[in-house]
py3Dmol code that shows the C-alpha trace and the ligand (Angstrom):
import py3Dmol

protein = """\
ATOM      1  CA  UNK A   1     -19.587  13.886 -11.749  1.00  0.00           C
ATOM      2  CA  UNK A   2     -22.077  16.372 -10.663  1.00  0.00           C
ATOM      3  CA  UNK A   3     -21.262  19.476  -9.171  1.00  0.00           C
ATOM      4  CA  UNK A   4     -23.344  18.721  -6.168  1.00  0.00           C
ATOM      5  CA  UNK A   5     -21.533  15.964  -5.211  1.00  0.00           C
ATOM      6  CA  UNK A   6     -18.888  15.892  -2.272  1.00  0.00           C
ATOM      7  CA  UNK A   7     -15.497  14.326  -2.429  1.00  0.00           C
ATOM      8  CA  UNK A   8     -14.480  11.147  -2.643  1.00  0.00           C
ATOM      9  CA  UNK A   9     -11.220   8.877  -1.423  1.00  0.00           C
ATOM     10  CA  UNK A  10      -9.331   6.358  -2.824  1.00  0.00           C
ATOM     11  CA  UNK A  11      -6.667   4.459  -1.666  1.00  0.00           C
ATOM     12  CA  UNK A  12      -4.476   2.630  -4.905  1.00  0.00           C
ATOM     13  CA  UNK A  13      -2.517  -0.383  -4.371  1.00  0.00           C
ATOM     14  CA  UNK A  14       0.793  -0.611  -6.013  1.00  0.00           C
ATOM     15  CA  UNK A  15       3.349  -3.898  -5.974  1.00  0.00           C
ATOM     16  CA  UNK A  16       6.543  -3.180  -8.309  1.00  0.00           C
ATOM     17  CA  UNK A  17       7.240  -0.302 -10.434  1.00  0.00           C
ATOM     18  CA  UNK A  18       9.971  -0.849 -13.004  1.00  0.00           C
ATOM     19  CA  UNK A  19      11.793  -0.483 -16.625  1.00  0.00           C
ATOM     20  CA  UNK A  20      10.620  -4.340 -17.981  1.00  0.00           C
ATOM     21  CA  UNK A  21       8.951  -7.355 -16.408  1.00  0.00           C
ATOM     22  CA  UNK A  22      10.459 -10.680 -16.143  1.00  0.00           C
ATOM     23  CA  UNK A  23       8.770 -13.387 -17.488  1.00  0.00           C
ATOM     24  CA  UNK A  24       7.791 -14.431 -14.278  1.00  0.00           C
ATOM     25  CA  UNK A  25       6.846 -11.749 -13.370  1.00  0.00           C
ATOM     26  CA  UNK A  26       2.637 -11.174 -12.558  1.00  0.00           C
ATOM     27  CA  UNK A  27       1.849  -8.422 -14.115  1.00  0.00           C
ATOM     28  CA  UNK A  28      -0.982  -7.391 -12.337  1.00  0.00           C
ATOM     29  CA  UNK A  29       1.363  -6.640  -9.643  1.00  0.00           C
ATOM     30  CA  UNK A  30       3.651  -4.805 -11.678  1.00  0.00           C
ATOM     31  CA  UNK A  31       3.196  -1.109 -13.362  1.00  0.00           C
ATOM     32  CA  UNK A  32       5.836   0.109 -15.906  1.00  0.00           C
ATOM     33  CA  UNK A  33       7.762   2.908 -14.817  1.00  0.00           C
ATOM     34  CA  UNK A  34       6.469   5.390 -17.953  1.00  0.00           C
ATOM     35  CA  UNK A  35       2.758   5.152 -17.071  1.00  0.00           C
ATOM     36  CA  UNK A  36       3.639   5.031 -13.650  1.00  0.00           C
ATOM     37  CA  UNK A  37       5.259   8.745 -14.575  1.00  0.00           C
ATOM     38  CA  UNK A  38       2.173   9.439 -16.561  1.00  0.00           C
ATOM     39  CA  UNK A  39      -0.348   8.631 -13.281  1.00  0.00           C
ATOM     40  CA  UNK A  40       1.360  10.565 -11.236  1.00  0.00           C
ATOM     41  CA  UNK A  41       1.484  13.366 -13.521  1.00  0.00           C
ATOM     42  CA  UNK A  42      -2.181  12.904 -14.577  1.00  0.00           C
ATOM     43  CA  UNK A  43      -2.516  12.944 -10.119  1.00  0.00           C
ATOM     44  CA  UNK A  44      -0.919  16.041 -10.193  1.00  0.00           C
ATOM     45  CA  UNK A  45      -2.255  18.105 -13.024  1.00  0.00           C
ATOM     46  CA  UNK A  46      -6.059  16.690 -11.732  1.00  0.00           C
ATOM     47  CA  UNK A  47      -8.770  17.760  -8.776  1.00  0.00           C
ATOM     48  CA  UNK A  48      -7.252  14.761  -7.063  1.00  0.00           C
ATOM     49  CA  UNK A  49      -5.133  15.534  -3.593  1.00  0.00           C
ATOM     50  CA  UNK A  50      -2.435  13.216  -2.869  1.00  0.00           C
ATOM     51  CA  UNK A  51      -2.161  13.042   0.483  1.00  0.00           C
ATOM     52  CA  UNK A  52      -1.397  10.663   3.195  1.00  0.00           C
ATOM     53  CA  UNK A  53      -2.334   7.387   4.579  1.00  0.00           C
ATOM     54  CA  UNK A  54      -2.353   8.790   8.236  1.00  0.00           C
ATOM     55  CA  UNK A  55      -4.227  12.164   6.640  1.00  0.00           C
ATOM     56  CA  UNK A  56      -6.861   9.797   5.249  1.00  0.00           C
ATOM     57  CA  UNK A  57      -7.179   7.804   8.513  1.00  0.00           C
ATOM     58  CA  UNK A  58      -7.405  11.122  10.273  1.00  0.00           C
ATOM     59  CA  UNK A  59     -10.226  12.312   7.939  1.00  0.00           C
ATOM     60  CA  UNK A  60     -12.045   9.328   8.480  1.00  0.00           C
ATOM     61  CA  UNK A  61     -11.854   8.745  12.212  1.00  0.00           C
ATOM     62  CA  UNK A  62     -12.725  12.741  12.599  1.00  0.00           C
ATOM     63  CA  UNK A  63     -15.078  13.875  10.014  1.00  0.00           C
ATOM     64  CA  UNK A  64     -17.548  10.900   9.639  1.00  0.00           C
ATOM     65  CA  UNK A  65     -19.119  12.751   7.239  1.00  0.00           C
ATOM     66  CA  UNK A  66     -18.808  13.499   3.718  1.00  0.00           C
ATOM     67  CA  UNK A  67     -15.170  14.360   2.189  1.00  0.00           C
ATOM     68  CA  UNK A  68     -14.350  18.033   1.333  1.00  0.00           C
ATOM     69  CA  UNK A  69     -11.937  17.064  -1.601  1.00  0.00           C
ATOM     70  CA  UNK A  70     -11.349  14.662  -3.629  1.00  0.00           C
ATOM     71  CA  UNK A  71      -8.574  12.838  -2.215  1.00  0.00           C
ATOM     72  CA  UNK A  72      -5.851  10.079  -3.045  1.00  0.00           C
ATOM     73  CA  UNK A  73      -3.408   7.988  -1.058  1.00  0.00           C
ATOM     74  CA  UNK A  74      -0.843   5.783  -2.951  1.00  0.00           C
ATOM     75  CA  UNK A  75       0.505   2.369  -1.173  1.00  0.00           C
ATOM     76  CA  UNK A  76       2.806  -0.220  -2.134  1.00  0.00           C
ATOM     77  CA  UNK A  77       2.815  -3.790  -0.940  1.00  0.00           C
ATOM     78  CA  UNK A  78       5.835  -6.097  -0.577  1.00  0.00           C
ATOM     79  CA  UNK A  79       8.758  -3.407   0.114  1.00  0.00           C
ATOM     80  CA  UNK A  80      10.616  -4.253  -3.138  1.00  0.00           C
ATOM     81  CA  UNK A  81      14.006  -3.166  -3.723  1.00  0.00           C
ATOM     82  CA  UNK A  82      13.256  -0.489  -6.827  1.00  0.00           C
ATOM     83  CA  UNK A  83      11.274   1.537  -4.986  1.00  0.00           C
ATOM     84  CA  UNK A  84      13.695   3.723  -4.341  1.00  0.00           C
ATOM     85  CA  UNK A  85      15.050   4.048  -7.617  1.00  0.00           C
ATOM     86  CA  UNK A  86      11.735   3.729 -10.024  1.00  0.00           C
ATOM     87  CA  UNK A  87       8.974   5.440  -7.092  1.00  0.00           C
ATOM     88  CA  UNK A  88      10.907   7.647  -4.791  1.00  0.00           C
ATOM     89  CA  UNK A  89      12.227   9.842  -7.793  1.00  0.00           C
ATOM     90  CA  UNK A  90       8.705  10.520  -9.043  1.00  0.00           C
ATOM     91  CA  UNK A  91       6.754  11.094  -6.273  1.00  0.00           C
ATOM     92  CA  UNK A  92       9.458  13.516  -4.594  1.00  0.00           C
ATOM     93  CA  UNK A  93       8.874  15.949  -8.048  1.00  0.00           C
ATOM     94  CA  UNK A  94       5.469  16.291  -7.079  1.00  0.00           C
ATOM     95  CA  UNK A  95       6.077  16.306  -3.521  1.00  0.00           C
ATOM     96  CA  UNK A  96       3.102  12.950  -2.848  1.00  0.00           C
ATOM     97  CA  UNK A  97       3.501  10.956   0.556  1.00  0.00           C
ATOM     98  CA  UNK A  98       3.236   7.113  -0.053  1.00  0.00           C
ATOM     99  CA  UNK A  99       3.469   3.953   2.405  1.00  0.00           C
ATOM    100  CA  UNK A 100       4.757   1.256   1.795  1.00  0.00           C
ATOM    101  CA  UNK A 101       4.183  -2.542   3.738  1.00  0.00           C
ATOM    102  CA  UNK A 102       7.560  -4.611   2.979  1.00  0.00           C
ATOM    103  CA  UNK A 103       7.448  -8.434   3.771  1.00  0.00           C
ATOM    104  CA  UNK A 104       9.388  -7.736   7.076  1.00  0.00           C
ATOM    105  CA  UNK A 105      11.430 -11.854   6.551  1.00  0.00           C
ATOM    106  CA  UNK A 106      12.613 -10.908   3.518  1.00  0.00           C
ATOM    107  CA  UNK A 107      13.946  -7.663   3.959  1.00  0.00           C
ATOM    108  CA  UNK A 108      17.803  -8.141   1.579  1.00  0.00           C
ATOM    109  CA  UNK A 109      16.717 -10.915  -0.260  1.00  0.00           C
ATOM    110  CA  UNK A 110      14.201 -11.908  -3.050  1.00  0.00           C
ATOM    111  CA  UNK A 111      10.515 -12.809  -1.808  1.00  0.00           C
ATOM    112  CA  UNK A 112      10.516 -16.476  -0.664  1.00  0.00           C
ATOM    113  CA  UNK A 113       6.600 -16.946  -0.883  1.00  0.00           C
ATOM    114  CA  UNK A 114       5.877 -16.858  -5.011  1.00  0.00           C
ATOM    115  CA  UNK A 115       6.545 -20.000  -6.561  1.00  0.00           C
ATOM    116  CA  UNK A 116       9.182 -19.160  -8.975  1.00  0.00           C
ATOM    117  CA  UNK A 117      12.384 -17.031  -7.747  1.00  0.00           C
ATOM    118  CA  UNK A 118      11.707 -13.750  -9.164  1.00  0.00           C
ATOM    119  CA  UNK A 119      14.565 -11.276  -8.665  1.00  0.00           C
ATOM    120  CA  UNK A 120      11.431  -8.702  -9.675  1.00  0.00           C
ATOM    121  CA  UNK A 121      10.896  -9.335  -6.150  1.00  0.00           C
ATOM    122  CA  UNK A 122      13.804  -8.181  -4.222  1.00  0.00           C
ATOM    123  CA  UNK A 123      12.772  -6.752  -1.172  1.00  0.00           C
ATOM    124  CA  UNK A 124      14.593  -3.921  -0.058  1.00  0.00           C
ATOM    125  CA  UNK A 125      17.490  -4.388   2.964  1.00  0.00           C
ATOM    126  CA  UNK A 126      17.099  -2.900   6.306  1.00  0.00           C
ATOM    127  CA  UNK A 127      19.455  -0.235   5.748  1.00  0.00           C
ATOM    128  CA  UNK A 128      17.283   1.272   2.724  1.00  0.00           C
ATOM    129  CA  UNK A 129      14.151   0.447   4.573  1.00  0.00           C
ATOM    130  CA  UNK A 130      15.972   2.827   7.502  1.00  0.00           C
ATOM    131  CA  UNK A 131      16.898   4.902   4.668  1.00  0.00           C
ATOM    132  CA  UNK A 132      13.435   5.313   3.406  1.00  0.00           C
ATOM    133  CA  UNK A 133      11.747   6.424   6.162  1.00  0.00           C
ATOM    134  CA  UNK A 134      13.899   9.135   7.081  1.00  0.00           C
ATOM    135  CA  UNK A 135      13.214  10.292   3.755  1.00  0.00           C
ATOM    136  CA  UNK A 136       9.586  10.441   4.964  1.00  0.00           C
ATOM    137  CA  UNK A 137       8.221   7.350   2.981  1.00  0.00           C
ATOM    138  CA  UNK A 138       5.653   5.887   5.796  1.00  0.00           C
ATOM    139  CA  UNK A 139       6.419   1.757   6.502  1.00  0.00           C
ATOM    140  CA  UNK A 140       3.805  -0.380   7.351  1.00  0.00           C
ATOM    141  CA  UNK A 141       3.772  -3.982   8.124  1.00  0.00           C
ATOM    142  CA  UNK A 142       2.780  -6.773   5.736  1.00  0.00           C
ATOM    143  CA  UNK A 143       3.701  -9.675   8.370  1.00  0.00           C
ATOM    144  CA  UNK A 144       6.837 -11.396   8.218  1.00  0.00           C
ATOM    145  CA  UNK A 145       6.481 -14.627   5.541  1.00  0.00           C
ATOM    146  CA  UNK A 146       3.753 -13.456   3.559  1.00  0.00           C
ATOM    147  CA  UNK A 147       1.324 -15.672   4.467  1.00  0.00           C
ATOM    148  CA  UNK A 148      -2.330 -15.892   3.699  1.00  0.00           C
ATOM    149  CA  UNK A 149      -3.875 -15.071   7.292  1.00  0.00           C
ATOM    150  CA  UNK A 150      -7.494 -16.002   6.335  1.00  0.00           C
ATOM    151  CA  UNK A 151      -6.565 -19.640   6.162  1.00  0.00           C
ATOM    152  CA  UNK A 152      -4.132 -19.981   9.185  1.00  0.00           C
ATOM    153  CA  UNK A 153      -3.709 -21.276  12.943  1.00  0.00           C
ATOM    154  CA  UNK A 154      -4.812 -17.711  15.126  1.00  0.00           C
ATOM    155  CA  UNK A 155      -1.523 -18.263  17.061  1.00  0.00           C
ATOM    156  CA  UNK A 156       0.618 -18.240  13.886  1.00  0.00           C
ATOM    157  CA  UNK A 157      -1.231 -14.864  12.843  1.00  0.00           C
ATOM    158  CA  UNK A 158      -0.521 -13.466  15.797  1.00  0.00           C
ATOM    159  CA  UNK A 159       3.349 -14.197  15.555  1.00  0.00           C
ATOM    160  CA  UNK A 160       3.244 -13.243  11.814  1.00  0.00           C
ATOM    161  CA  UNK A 161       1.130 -10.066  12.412  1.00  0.00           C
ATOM    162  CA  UNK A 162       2.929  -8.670  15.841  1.00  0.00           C
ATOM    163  CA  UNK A 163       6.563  -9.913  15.169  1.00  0.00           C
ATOM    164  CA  UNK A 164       6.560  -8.170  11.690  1.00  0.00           C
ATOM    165  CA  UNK A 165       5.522  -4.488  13.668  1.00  0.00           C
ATOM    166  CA  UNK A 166       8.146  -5.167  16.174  1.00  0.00           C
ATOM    167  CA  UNK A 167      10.794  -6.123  13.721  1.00  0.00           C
ATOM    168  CA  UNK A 168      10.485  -2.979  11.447  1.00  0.00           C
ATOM    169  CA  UNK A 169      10.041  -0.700  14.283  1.00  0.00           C
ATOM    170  CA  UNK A 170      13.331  -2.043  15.548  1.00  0.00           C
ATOM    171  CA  UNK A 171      14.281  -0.693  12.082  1.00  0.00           C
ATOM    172  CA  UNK A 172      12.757   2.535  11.783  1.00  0.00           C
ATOM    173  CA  UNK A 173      12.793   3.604  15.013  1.00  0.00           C
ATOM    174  CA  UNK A 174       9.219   4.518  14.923  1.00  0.00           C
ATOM    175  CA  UNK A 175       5.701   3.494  15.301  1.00  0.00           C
ATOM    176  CA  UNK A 176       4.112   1.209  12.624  1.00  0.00           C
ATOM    177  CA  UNK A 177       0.938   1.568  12.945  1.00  0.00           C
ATOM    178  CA  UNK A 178      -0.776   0.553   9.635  1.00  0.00           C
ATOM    179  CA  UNK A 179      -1.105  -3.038   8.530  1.00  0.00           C
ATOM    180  CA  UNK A 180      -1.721  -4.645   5.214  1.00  0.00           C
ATOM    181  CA  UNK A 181      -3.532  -8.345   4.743  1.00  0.00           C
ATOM    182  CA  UNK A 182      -0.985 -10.248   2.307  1.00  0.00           C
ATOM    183  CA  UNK A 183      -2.583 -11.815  -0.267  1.00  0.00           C
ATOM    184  CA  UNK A 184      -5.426  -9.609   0.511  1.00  0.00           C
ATOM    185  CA  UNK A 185      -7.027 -12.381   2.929  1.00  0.00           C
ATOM    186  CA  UNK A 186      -8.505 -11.837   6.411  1.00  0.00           C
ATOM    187  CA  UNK A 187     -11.136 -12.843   8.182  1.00  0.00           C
ATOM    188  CA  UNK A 188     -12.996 -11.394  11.212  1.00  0.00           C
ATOM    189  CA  UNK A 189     -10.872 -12.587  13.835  1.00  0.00           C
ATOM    190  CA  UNK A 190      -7.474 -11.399  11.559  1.00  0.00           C
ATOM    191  CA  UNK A 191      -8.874  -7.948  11.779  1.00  0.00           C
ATOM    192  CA  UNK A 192      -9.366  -7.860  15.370  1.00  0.00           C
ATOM    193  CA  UNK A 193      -5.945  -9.656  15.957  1.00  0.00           C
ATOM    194  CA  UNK A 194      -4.737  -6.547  13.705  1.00  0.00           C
ATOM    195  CA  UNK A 195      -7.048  -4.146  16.179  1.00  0.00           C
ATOM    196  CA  UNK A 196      -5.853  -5.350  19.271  1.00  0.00           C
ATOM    197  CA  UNK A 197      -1.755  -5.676  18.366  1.00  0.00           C
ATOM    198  CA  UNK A 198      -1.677  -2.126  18.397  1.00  0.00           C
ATOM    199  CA  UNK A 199      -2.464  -0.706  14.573  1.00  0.00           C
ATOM    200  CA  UNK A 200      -4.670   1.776  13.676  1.00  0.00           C
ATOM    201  CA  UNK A 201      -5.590   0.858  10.691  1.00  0.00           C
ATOM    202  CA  UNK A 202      -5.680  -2.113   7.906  1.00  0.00           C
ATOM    203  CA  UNK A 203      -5.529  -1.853   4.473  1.00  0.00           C
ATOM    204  CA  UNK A 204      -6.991  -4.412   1.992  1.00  0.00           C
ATOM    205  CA  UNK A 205      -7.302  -5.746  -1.454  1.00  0.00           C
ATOM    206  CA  UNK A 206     -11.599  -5.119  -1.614  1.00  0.00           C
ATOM    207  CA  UNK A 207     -11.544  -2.639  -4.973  1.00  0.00           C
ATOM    208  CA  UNK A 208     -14.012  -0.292  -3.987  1.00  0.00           C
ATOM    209  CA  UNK A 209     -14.051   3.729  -2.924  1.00  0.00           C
ATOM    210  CA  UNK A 210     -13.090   4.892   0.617  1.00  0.00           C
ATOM    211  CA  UNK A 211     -16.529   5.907   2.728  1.00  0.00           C
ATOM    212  CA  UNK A 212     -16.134   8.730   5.422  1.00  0.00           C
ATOM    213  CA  UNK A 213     -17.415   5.935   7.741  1.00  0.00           C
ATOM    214  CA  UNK A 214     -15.253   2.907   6.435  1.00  0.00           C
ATOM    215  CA  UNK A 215     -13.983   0.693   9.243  1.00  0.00           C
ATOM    216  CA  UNK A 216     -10.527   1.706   9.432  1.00  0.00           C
ATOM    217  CA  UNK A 217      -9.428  -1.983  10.075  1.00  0.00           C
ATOM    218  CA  UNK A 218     -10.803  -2.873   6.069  1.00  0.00           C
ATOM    219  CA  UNK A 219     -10.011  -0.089   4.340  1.00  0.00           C
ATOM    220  CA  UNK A 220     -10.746  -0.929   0.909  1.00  0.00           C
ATOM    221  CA  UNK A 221      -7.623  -0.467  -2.091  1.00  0.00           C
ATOM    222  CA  UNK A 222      -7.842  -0.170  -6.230  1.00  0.00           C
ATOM    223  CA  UNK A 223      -4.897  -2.264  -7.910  1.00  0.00           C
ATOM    224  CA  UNK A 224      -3.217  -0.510 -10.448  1.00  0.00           C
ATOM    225  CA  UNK A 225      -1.913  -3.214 -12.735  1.00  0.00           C
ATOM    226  CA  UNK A 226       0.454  -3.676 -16.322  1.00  0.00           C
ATOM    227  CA  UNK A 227      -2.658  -3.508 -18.217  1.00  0.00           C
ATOM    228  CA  UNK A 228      -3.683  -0.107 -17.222  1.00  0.00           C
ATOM    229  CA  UNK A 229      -3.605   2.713 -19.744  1.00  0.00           C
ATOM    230  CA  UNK A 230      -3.942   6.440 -18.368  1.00  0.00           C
ATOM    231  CA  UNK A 231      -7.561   6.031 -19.788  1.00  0.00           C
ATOM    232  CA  UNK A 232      -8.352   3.459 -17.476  1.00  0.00           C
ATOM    233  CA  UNK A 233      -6.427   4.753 -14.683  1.00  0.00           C
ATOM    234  CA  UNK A 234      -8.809   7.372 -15.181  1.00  0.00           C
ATOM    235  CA  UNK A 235     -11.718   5.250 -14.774  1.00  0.00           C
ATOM    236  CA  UNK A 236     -10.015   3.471 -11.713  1.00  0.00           C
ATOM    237  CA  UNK A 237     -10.430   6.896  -9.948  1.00  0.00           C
ATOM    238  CA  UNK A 238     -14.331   7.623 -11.192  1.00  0.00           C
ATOM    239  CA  UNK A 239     -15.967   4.698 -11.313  1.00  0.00           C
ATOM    240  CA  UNK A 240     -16.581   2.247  -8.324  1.00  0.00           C
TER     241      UNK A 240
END
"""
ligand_1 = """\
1
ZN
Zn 1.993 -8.566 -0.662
"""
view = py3Dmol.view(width=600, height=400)
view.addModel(protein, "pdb")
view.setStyle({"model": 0}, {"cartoon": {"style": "trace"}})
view.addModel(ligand_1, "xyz")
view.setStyle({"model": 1}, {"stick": {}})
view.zoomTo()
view.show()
């Protein structure tokens, strides 16, 4: 990177954190705990800022112009159970806000939408969600079955995209305001659905960098998967 050049964002996409994968288990949406630890220290000892998704949003909707800093914002889809045990730990150490978009139907149980029961995929109960974001973890919705919106009935998105918001807020006791497209689909009507529900922003599965001027209802994510050594972490942060 030159020294001439400005900042850039990047928001990375996280699904389960843990000790081992079950077999089931896909394990480019899972990241061992260890280099997990290692990322986050990496974050940490870097130029990177960790800061928040409503920070970034802020930046974006405000500045419309190049970033200062080089920033990052760290999300994880589906809500699942170990969060609090594998994530929460970490992240409080080096004091780094992260959201999190649980599958608001399957909130105490194990996901219902992959095709093989994967206890990997216990979603955390209300109480912990509750829990959670008193502890200042930020909740975001992630609809309420999972589904793929880009392929279904409007009406059905709807329900799936505005009972999911009212459900955790009923939870939380606070605004959700950021939404995340399961599966990563959407379409152009989704993200005006998502628009006009009452969100501020959408995140997505599109790997690329954050712009200044990115529409905040397709803000772009990097996965983190199993396969990722700090090396390529590393490149996951530089290279687009
Ligand atoms: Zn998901």
């Amino acid at each position: 990177m030159e020294n001439n050049q400005k900042g850039k964002a990047i928001i990375l996409l996280y699904h389960q954190v843990g000790r081992k994968p079950i077999k089931q288990t896909n394990l480019d949406c899972y990241c061992h705990q260890d280099r997990f630890k290692e990322q986050m220290a990496f974050l940490n000892d870097s130029k990177y800022k960790v800061i928040s998704l409503d920070d970034l949003v802020g930046r974006i909707s405000s500045l419309k112009k190049d970033f200062d800093d080089d920033y990052v914002v760290l999300t994880f889809d589906d809500g699942c159970e170990k969060f609090s045990e594998t994530v929460l730990p970490i992240l409080r150490k080096y004091d780094f806000p992260s959201t999190i978009y649980p599958v608001a139907g399957c909130l105490g149980e194990v996901a219902s939408w992959s095709k093989v029961v994967n206890p990997d995929l216990s979603i955390v109960s209300k109480l912990a969600l509750k829990q959670l974001s008193e502890q200042g973890v930020s909740i975001g919705a992630h609809t309420i079955s999972h589904i793929n919106l880009s392929n279904c009935d409007i009406d059905n998105a709807k329900e799936e995209i505005f009972n999911s918001k009212v459900l955790l807020e009923s939870i939380i006791k606070k605004d959700v305001t950021s939404f995340s497209y399961p599966h990563g689909g959407y379409n152009e009507d989704v993200r005006s659905l998502v628009k006009s529900l009452g969100f501020s922003n959408a995140v997505t599965c599109n790997s690329k960098f954050i712009k200044p001027d990115s529409y905040l209802f397709e803000l772009p994510r990097k996965y983190v998967t199993y396969f990722d050594t700090l090396e390529s972490f590393k490149t996951i942060l530089t290279d687009e």
